[in-house]
C-alpha positions as CSV (number, residue, x, y, z in Angstrom):
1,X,206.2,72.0,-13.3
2,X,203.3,69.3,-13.3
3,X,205.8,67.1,-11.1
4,X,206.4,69.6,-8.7
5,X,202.5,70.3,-8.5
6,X,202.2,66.4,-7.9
7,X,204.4,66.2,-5.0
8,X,202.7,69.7,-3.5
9,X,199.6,67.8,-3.8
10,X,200.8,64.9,-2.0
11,X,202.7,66.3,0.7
12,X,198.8,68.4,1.6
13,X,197.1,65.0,1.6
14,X,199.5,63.6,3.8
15,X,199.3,67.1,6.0
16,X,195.6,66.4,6.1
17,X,196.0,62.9,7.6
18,X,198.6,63.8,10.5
19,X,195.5,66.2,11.5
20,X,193.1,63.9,11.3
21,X,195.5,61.1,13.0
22,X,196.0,63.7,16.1
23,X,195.6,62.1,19.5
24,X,193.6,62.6,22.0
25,X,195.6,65.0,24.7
26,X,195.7,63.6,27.9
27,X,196.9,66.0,30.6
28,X,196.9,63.4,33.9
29,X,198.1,60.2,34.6
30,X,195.7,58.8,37.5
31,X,192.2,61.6,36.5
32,X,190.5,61.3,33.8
33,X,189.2,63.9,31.1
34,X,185.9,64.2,29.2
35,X,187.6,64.2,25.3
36,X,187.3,60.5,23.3
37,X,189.0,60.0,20.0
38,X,186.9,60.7,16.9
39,X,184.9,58.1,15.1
40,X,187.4,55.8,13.3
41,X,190.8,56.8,15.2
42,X,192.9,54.5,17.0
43,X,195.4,54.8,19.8
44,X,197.3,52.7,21.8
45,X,198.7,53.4,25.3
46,X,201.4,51.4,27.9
47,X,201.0,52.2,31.5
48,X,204.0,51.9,33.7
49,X,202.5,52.2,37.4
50,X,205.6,51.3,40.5
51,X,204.2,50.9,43.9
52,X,206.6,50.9,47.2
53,X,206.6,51.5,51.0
54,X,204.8,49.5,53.6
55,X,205.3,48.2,57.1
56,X,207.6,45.7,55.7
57,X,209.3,45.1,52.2
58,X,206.9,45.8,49.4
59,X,207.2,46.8,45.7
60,X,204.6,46.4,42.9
61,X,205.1,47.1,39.1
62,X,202.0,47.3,37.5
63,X,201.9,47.2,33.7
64,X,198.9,47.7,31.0
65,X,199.0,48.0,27.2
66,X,195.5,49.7,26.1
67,X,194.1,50.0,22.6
68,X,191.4,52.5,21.9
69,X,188.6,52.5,19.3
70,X,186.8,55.6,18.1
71,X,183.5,53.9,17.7
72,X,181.2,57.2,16.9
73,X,180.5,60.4,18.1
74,X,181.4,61.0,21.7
75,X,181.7,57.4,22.0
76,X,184.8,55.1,22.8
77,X,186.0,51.9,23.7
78,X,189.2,50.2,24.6
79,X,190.5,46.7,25.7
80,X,193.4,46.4,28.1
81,X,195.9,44.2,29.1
82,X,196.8,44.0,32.8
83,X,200.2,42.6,33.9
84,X,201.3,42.9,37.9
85,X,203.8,41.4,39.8
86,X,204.9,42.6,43.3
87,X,207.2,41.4,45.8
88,X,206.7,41.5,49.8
89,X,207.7,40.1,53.1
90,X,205.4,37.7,54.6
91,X,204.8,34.2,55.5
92,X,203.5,31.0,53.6
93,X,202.8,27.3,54.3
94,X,205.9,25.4,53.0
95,X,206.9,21.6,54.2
96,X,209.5,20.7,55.8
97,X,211.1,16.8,56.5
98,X,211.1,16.0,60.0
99,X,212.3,12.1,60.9
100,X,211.7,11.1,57.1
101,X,208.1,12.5,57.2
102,X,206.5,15.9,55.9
103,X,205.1,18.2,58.2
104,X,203.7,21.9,57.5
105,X,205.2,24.9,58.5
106,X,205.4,28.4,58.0
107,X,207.8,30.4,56.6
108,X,208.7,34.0,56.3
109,X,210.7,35.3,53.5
110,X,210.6,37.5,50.7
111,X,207.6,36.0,48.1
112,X,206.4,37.3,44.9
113,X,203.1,37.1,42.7
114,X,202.3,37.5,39.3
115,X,199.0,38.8,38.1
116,X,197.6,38.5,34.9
117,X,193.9,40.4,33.6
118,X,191.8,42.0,31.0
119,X,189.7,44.7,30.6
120,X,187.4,46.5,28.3
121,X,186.3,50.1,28.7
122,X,183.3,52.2,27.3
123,X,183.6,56.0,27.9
124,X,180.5,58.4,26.4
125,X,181.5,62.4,26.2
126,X,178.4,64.5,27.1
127,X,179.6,68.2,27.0
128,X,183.3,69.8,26.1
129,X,185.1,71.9,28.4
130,X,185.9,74.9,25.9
131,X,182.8,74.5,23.9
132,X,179.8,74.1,27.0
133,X,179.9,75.7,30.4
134,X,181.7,72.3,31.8
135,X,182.9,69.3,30.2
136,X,181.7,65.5,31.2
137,X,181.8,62.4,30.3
138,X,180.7,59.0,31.8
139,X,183.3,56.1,32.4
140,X,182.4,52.4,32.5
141,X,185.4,49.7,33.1
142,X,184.8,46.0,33.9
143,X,187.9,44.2,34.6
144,X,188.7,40.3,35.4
145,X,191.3,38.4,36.3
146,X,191.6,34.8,38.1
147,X,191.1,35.9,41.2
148,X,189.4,39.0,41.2
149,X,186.6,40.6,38.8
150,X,186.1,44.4,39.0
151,X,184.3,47.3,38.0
152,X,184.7,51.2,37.8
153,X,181.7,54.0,37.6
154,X,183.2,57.1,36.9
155,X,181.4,61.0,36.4
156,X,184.0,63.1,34.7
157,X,184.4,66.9,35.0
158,X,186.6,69.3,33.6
159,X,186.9,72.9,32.5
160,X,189.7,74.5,30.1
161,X,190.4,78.1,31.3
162,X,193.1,79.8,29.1
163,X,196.7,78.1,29.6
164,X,194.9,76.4,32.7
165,X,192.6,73.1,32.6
166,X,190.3,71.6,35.7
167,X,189.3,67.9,36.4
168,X,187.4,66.3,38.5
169,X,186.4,62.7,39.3
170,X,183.9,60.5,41.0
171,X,185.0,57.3,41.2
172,X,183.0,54.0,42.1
173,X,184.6,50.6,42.3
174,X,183.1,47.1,43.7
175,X,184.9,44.3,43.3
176,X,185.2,40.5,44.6
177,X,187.8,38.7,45.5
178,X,188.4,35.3,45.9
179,X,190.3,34.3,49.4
180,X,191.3,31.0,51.3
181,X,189.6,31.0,55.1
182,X,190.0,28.2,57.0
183,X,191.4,26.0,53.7
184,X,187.9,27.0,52.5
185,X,187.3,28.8,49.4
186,X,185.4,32.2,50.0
187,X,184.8,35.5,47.7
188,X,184.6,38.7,49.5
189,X,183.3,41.9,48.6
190,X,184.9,45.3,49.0
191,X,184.4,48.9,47.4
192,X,186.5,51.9,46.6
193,X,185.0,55.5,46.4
194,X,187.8,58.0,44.9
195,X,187.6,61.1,44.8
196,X,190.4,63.2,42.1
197,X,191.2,66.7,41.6
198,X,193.8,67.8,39.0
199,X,195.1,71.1,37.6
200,X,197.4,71.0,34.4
201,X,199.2,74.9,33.1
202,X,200.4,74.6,29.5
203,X,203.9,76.0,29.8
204,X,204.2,75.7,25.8
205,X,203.1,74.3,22.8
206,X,204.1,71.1,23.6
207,X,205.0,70.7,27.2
208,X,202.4,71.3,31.0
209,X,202.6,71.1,34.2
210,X,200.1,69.6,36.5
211,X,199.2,68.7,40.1
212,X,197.3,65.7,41.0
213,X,195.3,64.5,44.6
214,X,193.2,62.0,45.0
215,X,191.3,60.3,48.1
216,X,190.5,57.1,48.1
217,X,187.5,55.7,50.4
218,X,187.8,51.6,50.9
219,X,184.5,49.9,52.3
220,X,184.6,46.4,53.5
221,X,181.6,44.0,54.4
222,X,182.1,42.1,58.0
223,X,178.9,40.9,59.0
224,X,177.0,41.6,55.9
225,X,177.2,45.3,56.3
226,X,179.3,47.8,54.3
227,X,181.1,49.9,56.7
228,X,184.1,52.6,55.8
229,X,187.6,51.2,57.2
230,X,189.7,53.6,55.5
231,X,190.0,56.8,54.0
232,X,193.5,57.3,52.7
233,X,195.2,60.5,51.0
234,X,197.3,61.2,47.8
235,X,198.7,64.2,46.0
236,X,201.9,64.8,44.3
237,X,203.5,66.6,40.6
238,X,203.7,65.3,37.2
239,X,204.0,67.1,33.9
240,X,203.0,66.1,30.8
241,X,204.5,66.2,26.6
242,X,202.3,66.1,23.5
243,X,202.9,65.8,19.8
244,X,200.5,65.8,16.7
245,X,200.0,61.6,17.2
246,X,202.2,61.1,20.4
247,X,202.1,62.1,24.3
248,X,203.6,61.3,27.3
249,X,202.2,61.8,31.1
250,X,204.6,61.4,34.2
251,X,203.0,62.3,38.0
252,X,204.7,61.0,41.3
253,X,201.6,60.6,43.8
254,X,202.7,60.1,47.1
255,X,200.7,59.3,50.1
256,X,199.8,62.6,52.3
257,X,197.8,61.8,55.4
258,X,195.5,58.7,56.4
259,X,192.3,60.3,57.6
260,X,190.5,57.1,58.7
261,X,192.9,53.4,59.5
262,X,191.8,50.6,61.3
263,X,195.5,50.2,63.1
264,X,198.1,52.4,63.9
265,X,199.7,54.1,60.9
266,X,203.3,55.3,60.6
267,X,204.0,59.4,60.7
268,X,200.1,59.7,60.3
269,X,200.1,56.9,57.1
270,X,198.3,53.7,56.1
271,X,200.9,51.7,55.3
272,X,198.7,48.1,56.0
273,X,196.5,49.1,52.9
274,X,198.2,51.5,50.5
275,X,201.9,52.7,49.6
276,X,204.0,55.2,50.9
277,X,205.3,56.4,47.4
278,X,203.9,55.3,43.8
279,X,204.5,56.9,40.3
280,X,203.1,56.5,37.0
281,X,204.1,56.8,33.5
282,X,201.8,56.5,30.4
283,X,202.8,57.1,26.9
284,X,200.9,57.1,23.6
285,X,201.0,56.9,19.7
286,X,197.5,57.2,18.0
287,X,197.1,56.0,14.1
């Protein structure tokens, strides 16, 4: 009898920390919601982002492995790490031997790049979207790499309504870039302004479906001023799995409509600066 009282005992402690282990549900792949993880509660997450569809050959697999830190209340912080590599037909400089001596040349072919970066994020809840009228949350995100170094401002909204949850996001993001001009060295600014709207059902316990759309806003600086040179949109499906300390996002985002390009876009596209298709996958176990 004490035995079995033992292993009842046991198997309620162990009940206990599954709840307290639960993850933080994430509904969307590419917009954010206002929840962090409690104080002390760690999760990791892999992103799985494929990118295809330009004028000419292009694909891009972008990969990030995140680990998140419950640092107090409403407060978090994670640290990524950013792997890309894409392939695309274009030119370079190679050499070539012409009567025993080296001259340059270009030449077009299928080349490839490898991209390697970190980042550290600091996300602050200030309401909850069952709790308060509306939920929000700010979003900070500096990121670096050899060539580039960026950051992301980001307002968070959302609102639970029954089965049904809301998000919004407002999304700034300046970065530099380092470029060759001229066999000069140069660093040039640019900005993003997105704009994202998703809506998630909850089809049971475990398993929602969701709409994504997102606009994104690119500013460049000719001349020393920042002007708009496009304004590109994106919408497209995804649903969504969750466990007690596991989840699982999928959305296909494909481009819509290019409301502002700078040359002629294919079937009303942008297919100089952005995709014609991309997808996401992100998948989580929190301890």
């Amino acid at each position: 009898m004490k035995r079995t009282y033992t292993i009842a005992v046991l198997l309620l402690l162990l009940s206990g920390l599954q709840k307290t282990g639960h993850s933080q549900d994430r509904s969307f792949t590419y917009t954010y919601e206002s929840g962090v993880l409690a104080k002390g509660n760690f999760e990791l997450e892999a992103y799985t982002s494929l990118r295809s569809g330009r004028h000419n050959f292009y694909r891009a697999l972008d990969q990030r492995l995140e680990f998140e830190i419950g640092l107090a209340k409403n407060l978090q912080t994670a640290f990524y790490l950013n792997f890309g590599n894409k392939a695309y037909y274009g030119t370079q400089n190679v050499l070539i031997e012409s009567g025993g001596v080296f001259v340059p040349s270009m030449d077009t072919s299928i080349l490839e790049e490898v991209s390697l970066g970190f980042s550290n994020e600091w996300k602050w809840k200030l309401s909850d979207p069952v709790a308060n009228t509306i939920g929000s949350a700010l979003y900070f995100e500096l990121g670096l790499s050899p060539r580039e170094i960026e950051t992301e401002v980001k307002l968070i909204l959302d609102k639970s309504l029954g089965r049904s949850l809301h998000a919004v996001n407002l999304t700034l993001e300046p970065g530099w870039e380092v470029e060759t001009e001229a066999g000069k060295t140069v660093s040039e600014f640019g900005m993003d302004i997105k704009i994202n709207y998703a809506l998630s059902y909850t089809l049971r316990d475990h398993w929602s479906l969701h709409m994504e759309v997102m606009n994104v806003n690119r500013y460049t600086k000719p001349e020393d001023k920042l002007k708009l040179s496009t304004s590109t949109l994106f919408g497209g499906p995804g649903f969504s799995y969750h466990e007690d300390r596991f989840w699982l996002n999928f959305t296909c985002l494909p481009q819509i409509a290019a409301i502002k390009h700078e040359n002629a876009s294919e079937n009303g596209l942008n297919l100089n600066n952005h995709e014609k298709f991309q997808t996401r996958l992100i998948f989580s176990y929190a301890f």
